[in-house]
C-alpha positions in Angstrom: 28.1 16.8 -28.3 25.7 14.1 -28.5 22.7 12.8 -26.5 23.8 12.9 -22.7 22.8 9.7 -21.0 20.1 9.8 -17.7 20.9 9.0 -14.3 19.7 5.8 -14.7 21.0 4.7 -18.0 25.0 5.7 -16.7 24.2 4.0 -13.0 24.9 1.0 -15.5 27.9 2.0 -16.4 28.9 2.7 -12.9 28.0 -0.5 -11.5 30.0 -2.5 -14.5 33.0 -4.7 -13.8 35.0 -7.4 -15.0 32.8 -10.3 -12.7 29.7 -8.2 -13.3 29.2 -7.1 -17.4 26.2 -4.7 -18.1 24.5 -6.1 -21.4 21.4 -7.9 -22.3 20.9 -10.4 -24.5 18.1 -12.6 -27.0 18.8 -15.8 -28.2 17.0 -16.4 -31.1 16.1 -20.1 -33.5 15.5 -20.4 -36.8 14.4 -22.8 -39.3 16.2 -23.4 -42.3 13.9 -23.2 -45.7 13.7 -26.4 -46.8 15.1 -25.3 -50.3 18.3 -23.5 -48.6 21.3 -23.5 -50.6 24.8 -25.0 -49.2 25.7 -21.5 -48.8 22.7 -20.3 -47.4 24.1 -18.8 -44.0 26.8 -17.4 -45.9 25.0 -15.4 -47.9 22.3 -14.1 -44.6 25.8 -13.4 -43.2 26.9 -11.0 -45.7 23.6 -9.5 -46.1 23.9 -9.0 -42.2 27.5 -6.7 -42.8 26.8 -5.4 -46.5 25.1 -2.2 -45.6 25.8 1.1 -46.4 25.5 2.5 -43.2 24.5 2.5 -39.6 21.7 3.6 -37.8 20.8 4.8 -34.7 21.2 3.8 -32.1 23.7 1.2 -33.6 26.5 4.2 -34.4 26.5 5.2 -31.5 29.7 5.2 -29.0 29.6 6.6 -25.4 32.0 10.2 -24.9 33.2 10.7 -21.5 36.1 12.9 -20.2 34.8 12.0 -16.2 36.4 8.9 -14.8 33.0 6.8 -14.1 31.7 8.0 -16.5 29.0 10.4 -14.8 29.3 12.6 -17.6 28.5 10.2 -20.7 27.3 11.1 -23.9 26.1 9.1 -27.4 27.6 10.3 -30.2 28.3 8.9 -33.0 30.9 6.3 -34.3 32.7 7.7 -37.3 35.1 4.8 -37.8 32.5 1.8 -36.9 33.4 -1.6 -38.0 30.4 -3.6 -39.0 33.0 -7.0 -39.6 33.8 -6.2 -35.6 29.9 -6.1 -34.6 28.6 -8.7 -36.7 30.2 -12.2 -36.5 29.6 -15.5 -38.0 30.2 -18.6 -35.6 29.6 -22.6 -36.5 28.6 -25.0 -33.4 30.7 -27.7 -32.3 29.3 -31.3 -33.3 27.1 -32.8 -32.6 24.8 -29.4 -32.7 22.4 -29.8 -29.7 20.4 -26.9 -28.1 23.3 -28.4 -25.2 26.2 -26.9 -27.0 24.3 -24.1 -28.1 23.7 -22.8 -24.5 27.1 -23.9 -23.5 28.7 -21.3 -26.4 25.7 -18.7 -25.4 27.3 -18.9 -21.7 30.4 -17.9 -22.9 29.7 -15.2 -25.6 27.5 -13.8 -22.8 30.4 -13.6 -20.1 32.7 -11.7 -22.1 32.1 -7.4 -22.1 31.2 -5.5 -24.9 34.3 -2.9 -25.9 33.3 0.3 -24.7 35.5 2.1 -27.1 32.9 1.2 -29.6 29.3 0.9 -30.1 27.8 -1.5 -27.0 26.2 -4.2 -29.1 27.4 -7.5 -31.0 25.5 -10.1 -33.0 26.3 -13.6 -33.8 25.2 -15.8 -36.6 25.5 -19.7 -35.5 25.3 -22.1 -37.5 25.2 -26.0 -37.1 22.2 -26.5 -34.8 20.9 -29.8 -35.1 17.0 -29.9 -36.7 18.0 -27.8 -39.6 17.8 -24.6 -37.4 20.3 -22.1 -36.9 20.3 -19.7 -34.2 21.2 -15.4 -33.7 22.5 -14.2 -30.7 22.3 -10.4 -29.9 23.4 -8.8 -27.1 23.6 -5.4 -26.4 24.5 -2.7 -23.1 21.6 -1.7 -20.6 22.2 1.6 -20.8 21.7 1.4 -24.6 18.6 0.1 -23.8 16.5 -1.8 -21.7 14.9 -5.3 -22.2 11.4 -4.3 -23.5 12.6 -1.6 -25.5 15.3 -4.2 -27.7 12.7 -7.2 -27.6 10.7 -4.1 -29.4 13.2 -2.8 -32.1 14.4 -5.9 -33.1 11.3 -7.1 -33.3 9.7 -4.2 -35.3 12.4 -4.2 -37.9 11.5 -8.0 -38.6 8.6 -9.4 -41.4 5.6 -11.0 -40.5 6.3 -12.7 -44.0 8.8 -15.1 -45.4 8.2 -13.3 -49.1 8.8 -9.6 -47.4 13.1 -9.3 -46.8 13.5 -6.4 -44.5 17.4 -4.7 -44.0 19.0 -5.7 -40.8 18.4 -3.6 -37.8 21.5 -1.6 -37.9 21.2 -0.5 -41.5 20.6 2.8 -42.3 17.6 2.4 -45.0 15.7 2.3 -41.7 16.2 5.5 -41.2 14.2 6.4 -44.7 11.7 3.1 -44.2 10.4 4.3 -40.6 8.2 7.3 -40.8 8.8 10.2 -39.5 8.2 11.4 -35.6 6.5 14.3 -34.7 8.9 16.5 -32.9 7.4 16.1 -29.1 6.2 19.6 -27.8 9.0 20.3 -25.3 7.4 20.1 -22.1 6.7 23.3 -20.1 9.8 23.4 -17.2 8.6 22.1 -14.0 8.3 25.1 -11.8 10.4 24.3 -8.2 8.1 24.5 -5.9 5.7 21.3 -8.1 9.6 19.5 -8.2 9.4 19.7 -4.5 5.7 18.2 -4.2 6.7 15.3 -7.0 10.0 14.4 -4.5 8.4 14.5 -1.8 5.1 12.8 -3.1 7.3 10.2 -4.4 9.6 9.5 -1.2 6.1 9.3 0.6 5.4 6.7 -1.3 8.7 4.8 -0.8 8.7 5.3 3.0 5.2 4.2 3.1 5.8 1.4 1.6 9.0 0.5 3.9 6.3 0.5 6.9 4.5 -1.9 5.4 5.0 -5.2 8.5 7.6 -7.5 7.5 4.1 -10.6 7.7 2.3 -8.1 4.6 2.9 -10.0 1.6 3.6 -6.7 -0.1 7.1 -6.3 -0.4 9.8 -3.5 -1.0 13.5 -4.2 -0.4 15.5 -4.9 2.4 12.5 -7.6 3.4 14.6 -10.4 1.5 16.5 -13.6 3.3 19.9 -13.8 2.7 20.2 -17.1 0.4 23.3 -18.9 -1.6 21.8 -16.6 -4.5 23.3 -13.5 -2.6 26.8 -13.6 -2.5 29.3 -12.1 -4.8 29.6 -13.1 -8.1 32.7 -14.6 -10.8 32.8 -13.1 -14.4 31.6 -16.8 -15.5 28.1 -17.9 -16.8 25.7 -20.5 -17.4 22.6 -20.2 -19.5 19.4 -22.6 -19.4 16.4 -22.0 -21.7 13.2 -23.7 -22.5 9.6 -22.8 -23.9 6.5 -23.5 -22.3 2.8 -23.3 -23.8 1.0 -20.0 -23.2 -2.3 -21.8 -23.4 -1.5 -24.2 -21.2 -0.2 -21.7 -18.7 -3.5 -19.3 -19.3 -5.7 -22.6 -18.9 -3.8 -22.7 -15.4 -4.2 -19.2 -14.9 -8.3 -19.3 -15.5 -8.3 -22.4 -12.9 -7.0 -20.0 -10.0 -8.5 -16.7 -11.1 -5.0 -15.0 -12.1 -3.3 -14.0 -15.1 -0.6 -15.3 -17.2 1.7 -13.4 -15.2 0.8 -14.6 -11.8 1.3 -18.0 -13.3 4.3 -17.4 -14.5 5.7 -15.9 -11.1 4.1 -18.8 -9.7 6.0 -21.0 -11.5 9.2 -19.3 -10.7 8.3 -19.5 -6.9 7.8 -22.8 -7.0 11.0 -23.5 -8.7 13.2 -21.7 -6.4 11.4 -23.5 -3.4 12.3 -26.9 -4.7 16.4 -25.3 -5.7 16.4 -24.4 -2.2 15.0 -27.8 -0.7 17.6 -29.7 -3.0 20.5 -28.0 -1.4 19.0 -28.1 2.4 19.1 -24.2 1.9 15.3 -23.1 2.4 14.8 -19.9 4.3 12.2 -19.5 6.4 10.9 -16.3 5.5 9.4 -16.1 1.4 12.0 -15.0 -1.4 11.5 -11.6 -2.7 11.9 -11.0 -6.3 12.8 -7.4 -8.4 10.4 -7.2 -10.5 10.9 -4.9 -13.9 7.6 -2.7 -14.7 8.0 -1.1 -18.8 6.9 2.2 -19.2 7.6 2.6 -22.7 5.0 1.9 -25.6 5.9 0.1 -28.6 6.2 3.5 -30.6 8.8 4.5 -28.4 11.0 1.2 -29.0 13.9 2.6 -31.0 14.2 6.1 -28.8 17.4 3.8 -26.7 17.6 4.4 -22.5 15.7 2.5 -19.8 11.9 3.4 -19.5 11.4 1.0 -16.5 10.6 1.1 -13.2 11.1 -1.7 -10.2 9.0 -3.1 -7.8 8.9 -6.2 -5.1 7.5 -9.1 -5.0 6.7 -11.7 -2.7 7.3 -15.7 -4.2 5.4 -17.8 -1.5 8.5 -19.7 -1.1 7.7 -20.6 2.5 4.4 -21.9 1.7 4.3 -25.8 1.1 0.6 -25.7 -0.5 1.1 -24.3 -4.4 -2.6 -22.6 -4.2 -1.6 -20.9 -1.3 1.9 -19.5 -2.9 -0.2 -18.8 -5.8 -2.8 -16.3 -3.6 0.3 -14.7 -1.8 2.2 -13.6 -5.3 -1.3 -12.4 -6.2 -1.6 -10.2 -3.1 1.7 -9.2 -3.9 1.3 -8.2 -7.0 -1.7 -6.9 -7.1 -0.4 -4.8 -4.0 2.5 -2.8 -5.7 0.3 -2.3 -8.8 -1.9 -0.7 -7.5 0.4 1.9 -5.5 2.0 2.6 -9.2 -1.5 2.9 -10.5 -2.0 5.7 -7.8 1.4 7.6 -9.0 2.3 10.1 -11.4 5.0 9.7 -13.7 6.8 12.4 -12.1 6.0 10.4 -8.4 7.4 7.0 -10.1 10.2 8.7 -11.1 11.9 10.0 -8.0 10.1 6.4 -6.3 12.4 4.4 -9.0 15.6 6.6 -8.2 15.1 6.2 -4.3 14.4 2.3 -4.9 17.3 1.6 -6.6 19.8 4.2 -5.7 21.0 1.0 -2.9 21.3 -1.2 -5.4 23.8 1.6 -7.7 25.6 2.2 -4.6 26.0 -1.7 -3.3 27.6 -2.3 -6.6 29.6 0.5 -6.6 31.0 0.6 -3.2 31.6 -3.4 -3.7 29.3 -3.9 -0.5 27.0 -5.6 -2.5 26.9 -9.6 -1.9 28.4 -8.7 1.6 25.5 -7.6 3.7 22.3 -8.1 3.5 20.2 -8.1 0.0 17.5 -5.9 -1.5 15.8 -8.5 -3.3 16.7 -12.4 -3.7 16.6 -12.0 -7.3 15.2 -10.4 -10.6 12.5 -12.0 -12.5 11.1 -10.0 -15.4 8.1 -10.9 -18.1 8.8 -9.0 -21.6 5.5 -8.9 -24.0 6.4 -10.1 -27.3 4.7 -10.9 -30.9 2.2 -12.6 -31.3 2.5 -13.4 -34.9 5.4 -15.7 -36.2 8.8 -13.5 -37.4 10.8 -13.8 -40.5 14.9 -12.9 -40.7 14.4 -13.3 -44.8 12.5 -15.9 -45.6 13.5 -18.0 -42.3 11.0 -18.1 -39.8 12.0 -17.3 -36.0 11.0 -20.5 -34.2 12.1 -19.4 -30.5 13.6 -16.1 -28.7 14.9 -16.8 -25.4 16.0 -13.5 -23.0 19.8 -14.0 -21.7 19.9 -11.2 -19.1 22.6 -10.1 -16.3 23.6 -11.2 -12.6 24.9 -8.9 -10.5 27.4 -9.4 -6.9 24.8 -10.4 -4.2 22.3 -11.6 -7.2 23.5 -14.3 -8.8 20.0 -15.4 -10.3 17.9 -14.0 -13.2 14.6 -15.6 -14.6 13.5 -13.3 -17.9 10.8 -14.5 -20.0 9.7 -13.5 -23.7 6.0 -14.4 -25.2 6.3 -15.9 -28.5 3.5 -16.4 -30.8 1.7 -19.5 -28.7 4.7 -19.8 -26.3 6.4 -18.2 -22.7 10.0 -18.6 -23.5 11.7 -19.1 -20.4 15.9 -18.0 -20.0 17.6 -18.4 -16.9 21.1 -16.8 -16.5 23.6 -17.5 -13.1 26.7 -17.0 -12.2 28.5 -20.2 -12.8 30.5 -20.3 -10.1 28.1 -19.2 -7.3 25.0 -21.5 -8.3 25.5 -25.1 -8.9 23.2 -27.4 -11.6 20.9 -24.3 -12.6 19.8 -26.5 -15.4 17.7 -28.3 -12.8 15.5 -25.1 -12.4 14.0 -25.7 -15.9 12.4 -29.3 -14.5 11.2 -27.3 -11.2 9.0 -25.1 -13.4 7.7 -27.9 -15.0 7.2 -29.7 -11.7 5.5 -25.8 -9.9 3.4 -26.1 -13.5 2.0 -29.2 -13.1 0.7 -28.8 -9.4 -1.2 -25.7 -10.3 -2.9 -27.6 -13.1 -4.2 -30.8 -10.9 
């Protein structure tokens, strides 16, 4: 039997439905070399399924004999179909990021096949520019965001004269270098399991009593908005990059990071969405905010390795500075009450957190009463150093992540070399004109650098 999943990694599973599909996704551009052959993409493509074999955790199926799957298991895929997994896919003319997006929408609607391994990749070409785009997407449980931003990006060149195997191929198992076997960890003695749940539900209950004013956050402290209801199977995708040095430059000017900026930026956004449908609340928007706790060694070990916190957006606040300070205090708030934790401690804190959130989706109450969180928002560390597929450099990798009923909304964001690459993914039914969001960060950008 193979690797049995965690709690976490099946709630997933659990929570997946037709309107509500499980998987993650990158949307990445490329430039054509200017001395590309006519048949160019045709020969990345079959350099993409011509491999001998699979590797982990590509190969890898779930097992189940539980309905819900609360038993699930990896093991491997002994009659895997690379031509299934790997597919090569032409735009409509005339090419524009436009269709792109419109085509990324609909790929990203449609569930992976959990009879077989829970990841896909396409290879599109006929992007206007000379570019050509790759679109991956791949099941949460499999993995969260950070850890396949990570191994996709580690089995990439930093060279256009270096040609690395694609991901899934098995020399990577003889390329990588070997792990240590991790010292199995002494078992946990009951009566220090008792202190770590109980010194981790301390800390969630002491949060809760934090007053509903505090801009430090936890869930249930959300207004219901039109970005809680329940959800339809359909999608829209918006993506655009932004300068990191202009955003740090903004950042130095009111004594925060790039992060704060960033949520800052989303804040503002979703104050103007609101204000352009009349549908403000009065009280601030609180987003789910992912926290990674896995290191870049520990990219291709598959799972989640995250925990969740809350945080405040300002949205009530009409002055930008003012919004800005709040997410700061917010922030700064819930990182410092993780910074006081054990791993053991944020464990049993992430289960109780989110255990609402597994059950809400499960149950089908979710969308129908009133919301954790107003929406996730999530900020995923990437290279800082350009990336080659071959000898075509990787000009842009924007997130595609997943809505759920009662949150409609996610904002993910990958750093790029010199840029914060901004995707936006909604429910297509539930929120009208999302495309509009991209001009509000522009807009909350601009006021925070007057």
């Amino acid at each position: 039997m193979g690797k049995k999943l965690s709690i976490f990694d099946a709630g997933f599973l659990m929570m997946e439905t037709r309107e509500t599909p499980m998987h993650i996704g990158m949307l990445q551009l490329y430039g054509l070399p200017e001395d590309a052959p006519d048949d160019y993409l045709e020969q990345n493509y079959r350099r993409m399924v011509d491999v001998e074999g699979i590797c982990r955790p590509f190969n890898q199926k779930l097992h189940s004999r539980v309905p819900g799957k609360v038993d699930a298991s990896w093991v491997t895929d002994e009659n895997f179909d690379i031509d299934y997994h790997v597919r090569h896919s032409a735009l409509p003319r005339p090419g524009r990021v436009r269709e792109l997006l419109a085509l990324v929408s609909r790929l990203h609607a449609q569930r992976l096949d959990p009879s077989r391994p829970l990841w896909e990749s396409y290879l599109i070409e006929g992007l206007e520019g000379n570019r050509f785009a790759v679109y991956n997407k791949m099941h949460h449980s499999m993995m969260d965001g950070a850890g396949g931003m990570n191994l996709l990006q580690s089995r990439m060149s930093t060279s256009p004269d270096t040609s690395f195997p694609p991901p899934w191929s098995s020399e990577w198992n003889t390329r990588l270098p070997q792990k240590r076997k991790k010292k199995k960890a002494a078992p946990v003695g009951l009566i220090k399991s008792l202190r770590n749940v109980q010194r981790g539900t301390s800390q969630f209950v002491d949060l809760m009593r934090q007053p509903k004013e505090s801009n430090i956050k936890t869930i249930y402290q959300a207004p219901k908005t039109v970005f809680n209801h329940r959800v339809t199977g359909a999608r829209r995708f918006a993506a655009q990059s932004w300068s990191l040095e202009r955003i740090k430059k903004a950042a130095e000017k009111h004594n925060g990071t790039v992060n704060d900026m960033f949520l800052a930026m989303c804040g503002g956004a979703m104050r103007r969405y609101l204000l352009s449908l009349d549908k403000l609340p009065n009280d601030p928007l609180v987003a789910q905010v992912p926290v990674a706790l896995r290191s870049m060694e520990e990219s291709g070990e598959g799972g989640n390795a995250i925990t969740t916190v809350q945080v405040s957006l300002g949205t009530h606040l009409h002055d930008p500075v003012e919004r800005l300070e709040a997410i700061k205090d917010s922030m700064n708030g819930v990182k410092d009450r993780l910074r006081s934790m054990e791993k053991a401690e944020i464990d049993i804190f992430t289960m109780i957190s989110n255990l609402p959130l597994s059950v809400g989706q499960m149950t089908g109450i979710s969308g129908r009463v009133n919301p954790l969180f107003n929406l996730v928002i999530s900020n995923v560390p990437g290279p800082k150093q350009p990336l080659y597929m071959g000898d075509a450099k990787m000009l842009a990798s924007y997130p595609v992540s997943l809505v759920m009923h009662g949150y409609a909304l996610n904002i993910t964001v990958f750093s790029y070399c010199d840029s914060l690459e901004f995707g936006i993914i909604a429910c297509r039914e539930t929120l009208p004109r999302i495309q509009r969001m991209l001009d509000y960060l522009e807009e909350s950008l601009v006021e925070l650098e007057g």
